[in-house]
One Martini backbone bead per residue (centre of mass of N, CA, C, O) as a GRO file, in nm:
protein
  225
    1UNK     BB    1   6.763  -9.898  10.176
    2UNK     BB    2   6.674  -9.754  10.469
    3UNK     BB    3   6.402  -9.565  10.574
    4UNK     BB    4   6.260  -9.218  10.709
    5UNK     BB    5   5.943  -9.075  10.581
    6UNK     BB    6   5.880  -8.719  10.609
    7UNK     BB    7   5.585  -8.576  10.533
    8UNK     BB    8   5.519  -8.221  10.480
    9UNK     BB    9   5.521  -7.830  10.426
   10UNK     BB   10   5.757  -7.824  10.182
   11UNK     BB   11   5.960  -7.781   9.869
   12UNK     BB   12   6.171  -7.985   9.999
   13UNK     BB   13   6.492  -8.227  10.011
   14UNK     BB   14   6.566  -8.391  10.333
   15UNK     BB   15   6.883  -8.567  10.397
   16UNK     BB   16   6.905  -8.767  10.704
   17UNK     BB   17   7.195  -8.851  10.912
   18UNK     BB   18   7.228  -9.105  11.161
   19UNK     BB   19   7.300  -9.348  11.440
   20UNK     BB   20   7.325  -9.620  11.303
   21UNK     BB   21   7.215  -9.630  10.986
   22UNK     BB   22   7.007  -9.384  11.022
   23UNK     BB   23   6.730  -9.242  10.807
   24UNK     BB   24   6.596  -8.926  10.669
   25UNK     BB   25   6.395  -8.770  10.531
   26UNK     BB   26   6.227  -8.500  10.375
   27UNK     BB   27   5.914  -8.463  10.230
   28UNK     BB   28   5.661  -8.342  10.022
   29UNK     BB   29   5.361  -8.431  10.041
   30UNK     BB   30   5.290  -8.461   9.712
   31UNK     BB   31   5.493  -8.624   9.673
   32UNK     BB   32   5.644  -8.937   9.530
   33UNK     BB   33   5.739  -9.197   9.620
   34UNK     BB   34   5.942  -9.261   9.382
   35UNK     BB   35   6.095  -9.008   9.365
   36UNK     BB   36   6.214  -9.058   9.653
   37UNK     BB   37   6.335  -9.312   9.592
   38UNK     BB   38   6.528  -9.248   9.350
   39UNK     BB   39   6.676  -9.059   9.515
   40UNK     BB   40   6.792  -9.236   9.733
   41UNK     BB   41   6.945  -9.383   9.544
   42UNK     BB   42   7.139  -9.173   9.397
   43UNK     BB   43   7.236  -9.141   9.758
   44UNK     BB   44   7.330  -9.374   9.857
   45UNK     BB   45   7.699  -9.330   9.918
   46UNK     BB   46   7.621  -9.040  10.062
   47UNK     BB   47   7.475  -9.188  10.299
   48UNK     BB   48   7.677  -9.340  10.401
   49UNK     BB   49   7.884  -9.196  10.458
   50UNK     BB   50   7.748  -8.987  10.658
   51UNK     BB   51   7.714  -9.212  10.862
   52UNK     BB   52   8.024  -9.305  10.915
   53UNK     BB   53   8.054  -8.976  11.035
   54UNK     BB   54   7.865  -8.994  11.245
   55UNK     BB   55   7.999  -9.235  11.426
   56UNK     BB   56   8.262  -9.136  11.444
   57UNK     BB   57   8.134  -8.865  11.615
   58UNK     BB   58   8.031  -9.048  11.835
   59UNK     BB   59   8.288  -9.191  11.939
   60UNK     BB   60   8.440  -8.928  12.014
   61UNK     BB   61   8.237  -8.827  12.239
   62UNK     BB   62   8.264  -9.075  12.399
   63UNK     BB   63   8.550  -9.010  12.462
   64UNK     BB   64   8.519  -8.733  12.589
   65UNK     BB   65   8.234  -8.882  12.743
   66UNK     BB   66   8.249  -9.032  12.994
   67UNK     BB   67   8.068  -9.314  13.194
   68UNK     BB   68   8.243  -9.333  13.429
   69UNK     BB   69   8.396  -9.329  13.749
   70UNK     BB   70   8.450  -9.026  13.794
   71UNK     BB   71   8.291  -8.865  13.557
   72UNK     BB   72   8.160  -8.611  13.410
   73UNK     BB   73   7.885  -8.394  13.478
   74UNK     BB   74   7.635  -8.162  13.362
   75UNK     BB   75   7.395  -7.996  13.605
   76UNK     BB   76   7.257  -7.700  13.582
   77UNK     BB   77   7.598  -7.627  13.548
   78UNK     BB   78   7.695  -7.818  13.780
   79UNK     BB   79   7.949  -8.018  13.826
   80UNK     BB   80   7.957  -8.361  13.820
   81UNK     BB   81   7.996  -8.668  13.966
   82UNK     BB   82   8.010  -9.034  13.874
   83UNK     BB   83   7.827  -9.278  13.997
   84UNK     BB   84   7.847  -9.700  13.974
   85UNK     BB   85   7.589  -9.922  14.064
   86UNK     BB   86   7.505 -10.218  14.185
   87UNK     BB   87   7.168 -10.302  14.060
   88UNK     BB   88   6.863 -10.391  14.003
   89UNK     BB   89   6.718 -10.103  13.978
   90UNK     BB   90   6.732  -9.848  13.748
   91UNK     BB   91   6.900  -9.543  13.826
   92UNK     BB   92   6.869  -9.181  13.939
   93UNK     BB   93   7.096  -8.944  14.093
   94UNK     BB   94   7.086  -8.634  14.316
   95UNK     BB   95   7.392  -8.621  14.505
   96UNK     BB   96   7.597  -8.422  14.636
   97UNK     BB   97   7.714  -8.357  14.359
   98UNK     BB   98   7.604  -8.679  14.273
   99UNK     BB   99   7.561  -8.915  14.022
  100UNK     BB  100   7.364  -9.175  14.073
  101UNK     BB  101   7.422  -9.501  13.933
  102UNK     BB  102   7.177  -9.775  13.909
  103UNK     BB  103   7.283 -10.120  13.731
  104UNK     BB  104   7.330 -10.446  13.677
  105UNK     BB  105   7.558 -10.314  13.441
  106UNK     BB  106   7.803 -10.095  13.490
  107UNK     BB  107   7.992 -10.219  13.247
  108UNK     BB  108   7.741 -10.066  13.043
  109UNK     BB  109   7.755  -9.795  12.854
  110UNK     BB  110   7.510  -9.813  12.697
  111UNK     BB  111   7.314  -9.849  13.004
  112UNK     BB  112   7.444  -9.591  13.134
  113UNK     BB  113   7.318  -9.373  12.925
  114UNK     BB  114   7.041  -9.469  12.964
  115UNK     BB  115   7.004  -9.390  13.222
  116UNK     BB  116   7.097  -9.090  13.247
  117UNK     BB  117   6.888  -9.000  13.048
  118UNK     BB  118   6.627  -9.074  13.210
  119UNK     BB  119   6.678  -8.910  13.456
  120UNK     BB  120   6.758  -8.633  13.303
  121UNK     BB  121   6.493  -8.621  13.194
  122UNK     BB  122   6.290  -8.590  13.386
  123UNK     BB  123   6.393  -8.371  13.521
  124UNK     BB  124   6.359  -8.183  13.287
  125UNK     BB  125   6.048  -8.189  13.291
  126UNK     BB  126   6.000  -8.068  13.542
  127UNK     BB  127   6.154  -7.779  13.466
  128UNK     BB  128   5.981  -7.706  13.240
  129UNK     BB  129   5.689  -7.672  13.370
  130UNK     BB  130   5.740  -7.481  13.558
  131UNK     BB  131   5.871  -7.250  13.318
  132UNK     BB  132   5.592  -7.262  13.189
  133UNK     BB  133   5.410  -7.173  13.418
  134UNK     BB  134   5.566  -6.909  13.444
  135UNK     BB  135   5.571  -6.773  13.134
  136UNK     BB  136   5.258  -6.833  13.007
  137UNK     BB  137   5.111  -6.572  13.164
  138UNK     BB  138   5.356  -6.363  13.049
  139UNK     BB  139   5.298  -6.412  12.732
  140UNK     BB  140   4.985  -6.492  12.691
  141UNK     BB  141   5.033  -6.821  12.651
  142UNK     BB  142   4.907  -7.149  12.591
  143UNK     BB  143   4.967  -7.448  12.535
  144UNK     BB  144   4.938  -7.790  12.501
  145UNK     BB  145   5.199  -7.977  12.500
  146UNK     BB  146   5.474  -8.125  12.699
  147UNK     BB  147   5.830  -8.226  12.603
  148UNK     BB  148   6.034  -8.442  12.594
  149UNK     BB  149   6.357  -8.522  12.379
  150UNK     BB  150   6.583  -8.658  12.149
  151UNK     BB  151   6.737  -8.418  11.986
  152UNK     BB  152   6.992  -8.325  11.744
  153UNK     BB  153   6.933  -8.019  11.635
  154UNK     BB  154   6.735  -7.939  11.899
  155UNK     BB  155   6.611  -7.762  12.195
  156UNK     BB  156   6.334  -7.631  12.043
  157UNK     BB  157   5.965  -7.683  11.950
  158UNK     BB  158   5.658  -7.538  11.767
  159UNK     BB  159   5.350  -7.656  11.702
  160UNK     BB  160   5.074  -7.550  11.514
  161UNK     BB  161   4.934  -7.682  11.760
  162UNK     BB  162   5.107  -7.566  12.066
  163UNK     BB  163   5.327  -7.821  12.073
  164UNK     BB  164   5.602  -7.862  12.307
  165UNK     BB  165   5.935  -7.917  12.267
  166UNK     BB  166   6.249  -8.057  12.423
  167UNK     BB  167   6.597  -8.085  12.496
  168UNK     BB  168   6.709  -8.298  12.767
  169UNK     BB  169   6.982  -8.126  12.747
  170UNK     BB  170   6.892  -7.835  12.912
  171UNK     BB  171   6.983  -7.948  13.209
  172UNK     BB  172   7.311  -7.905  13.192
  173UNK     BB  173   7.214  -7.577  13.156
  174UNK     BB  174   7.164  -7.328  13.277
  175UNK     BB  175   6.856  -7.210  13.405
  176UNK     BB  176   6.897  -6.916  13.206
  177UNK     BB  177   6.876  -7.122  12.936
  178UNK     BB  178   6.594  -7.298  12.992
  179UNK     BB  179   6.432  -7.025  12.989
  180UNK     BB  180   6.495  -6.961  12.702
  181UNK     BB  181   6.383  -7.152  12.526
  182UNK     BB  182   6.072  -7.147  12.661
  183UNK     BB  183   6.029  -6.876  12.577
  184UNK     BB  184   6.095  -6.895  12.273
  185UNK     BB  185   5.857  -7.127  12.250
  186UNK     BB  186   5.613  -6.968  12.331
  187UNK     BB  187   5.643  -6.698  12.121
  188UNK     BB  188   5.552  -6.867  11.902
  189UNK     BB  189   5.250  -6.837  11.964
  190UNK     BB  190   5.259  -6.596  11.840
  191UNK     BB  191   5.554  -6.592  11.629
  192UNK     BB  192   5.589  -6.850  11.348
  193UNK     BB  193   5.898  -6.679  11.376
  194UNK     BB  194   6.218  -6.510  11.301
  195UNK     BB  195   6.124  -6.189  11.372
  196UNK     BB  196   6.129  -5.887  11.528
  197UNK     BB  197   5.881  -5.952  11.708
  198UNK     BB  198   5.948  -6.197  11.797
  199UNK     BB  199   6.254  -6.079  11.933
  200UNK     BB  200   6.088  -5.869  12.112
  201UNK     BB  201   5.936  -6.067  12.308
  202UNK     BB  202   6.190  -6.222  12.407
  203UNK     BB  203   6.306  -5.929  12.543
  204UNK     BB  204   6.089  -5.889  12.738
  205UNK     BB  205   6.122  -6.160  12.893
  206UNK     BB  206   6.436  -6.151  12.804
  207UNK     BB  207   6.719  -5.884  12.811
  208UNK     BB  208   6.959  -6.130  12.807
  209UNK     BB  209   6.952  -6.344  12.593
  210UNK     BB  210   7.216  -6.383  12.421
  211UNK     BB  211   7.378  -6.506  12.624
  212UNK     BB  212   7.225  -6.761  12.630
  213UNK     BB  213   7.231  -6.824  12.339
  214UNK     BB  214   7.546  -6.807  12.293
  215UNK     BB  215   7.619  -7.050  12.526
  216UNK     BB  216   7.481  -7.256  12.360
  217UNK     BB  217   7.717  -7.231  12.119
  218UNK     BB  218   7.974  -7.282  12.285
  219UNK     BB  219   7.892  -7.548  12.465
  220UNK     BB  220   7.730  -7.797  12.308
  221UNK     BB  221   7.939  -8.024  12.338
  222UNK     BB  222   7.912  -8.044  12.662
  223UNK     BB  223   7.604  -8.146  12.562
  224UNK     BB  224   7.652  -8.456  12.637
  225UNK     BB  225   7.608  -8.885  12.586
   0.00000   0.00000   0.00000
């Protein structure tokens, strides 16, 4: 079995399966790969089953959330449907209300997803930007990169180095769900932990982040690709 170990600064060994046979460790630094090597083999038979029903679980989001033509999808909030064009070069743009996506093989699943994540990360990059412009003078701190991610289980992470990334689907969420992220993040740069001072710092800068933490809670199911 293959596998992708990333050795960082915790206590314990975790676990995870990702789409399409993708395996993760995360696993302490000090730890000899010898004993890495041998947990993953205890739990080879557990890690398969788990990523075939990760697989399970993206054909059925995908079978909920196609992307044919006449098909919808939210962009900052607001609801869009997806036009379908052959063309030579690849691209995506958001005109009137309609995703218009153009690629050589539209009638290919896979390569629709490819562009629209494209397009839409762009897109979320621009945005997430400004609202970093925006907010890291009043919250009293500069990041250092800002990046966009294709992340499984996060919205947003900030590194011990104050390098920000944001997960790339949270341009399909309102506007003040984005804001609440940036804040978010901006804020661990002050506390890099979520203590109550933490929380105080972001309610400083959006009294009603809550709304929009729920939001993202209720919804994510929905920001899906």
């Amino acid at each position: 079995m293959e596998y992708t170990l990333i050795q960082t600064v915790r206590s314990s060994v975790l676990f995870q399966a990702l789409p399409e046979g993708v395996i993760r460790v995360y696993a302490p630094k000090a730890m000899r790969l010898r004993d890495i090597d041998q947990m993953v083999r205890e739990r080879a038979e557990e890690l398969l089953r788990m990523g075939q029903a990760v697989d399970q679980r993206v054909q059925e989001d995908r079978r909920v959330h196609p992307v044919t033509d006449g098909s919808g999808i939210l962009i900052e909030g607001v609801p869009h449907v997806i036009r379908l064009f052959k063309g030579v070069n690849p691209g995506g743009e958001v005109v009137d209300g309609e995703l218009r996506v153009t690629l050589p093989h539209p009638d290919s699943d896979p390569a629709v997803r490819g562009v629209i994540r494209a397009a839409l990360s762009a897109r979320a990059l621009k945005r997430v930007r400004e609202r970093v412009d925006h907010y890291a003078p009043r919250v009293g701190r500069t990041p250092g990169r800002v990046a966009i991610r294709d992340q499984k289980t996060r919205w947003g992470s900030c590194s011990s180095k104050g390098n920000l990334n944001f997960n790339w689907k949270l341009i399909m969420a309102p506007p003040q769900v984005l804001d609440y992220v940036v804040i978010h993040e901006l804020c661990h740069l002050w506390e890099f932990n979520h203590s109550p001072r933490f929380w105080a710092l972001v309610e400083n800068q959006m009294p009603d982040y809550e709304v929009w933490k729920k939001w993202l809670s209720v919804h994510r199911d929905e920001m899906y690709l």
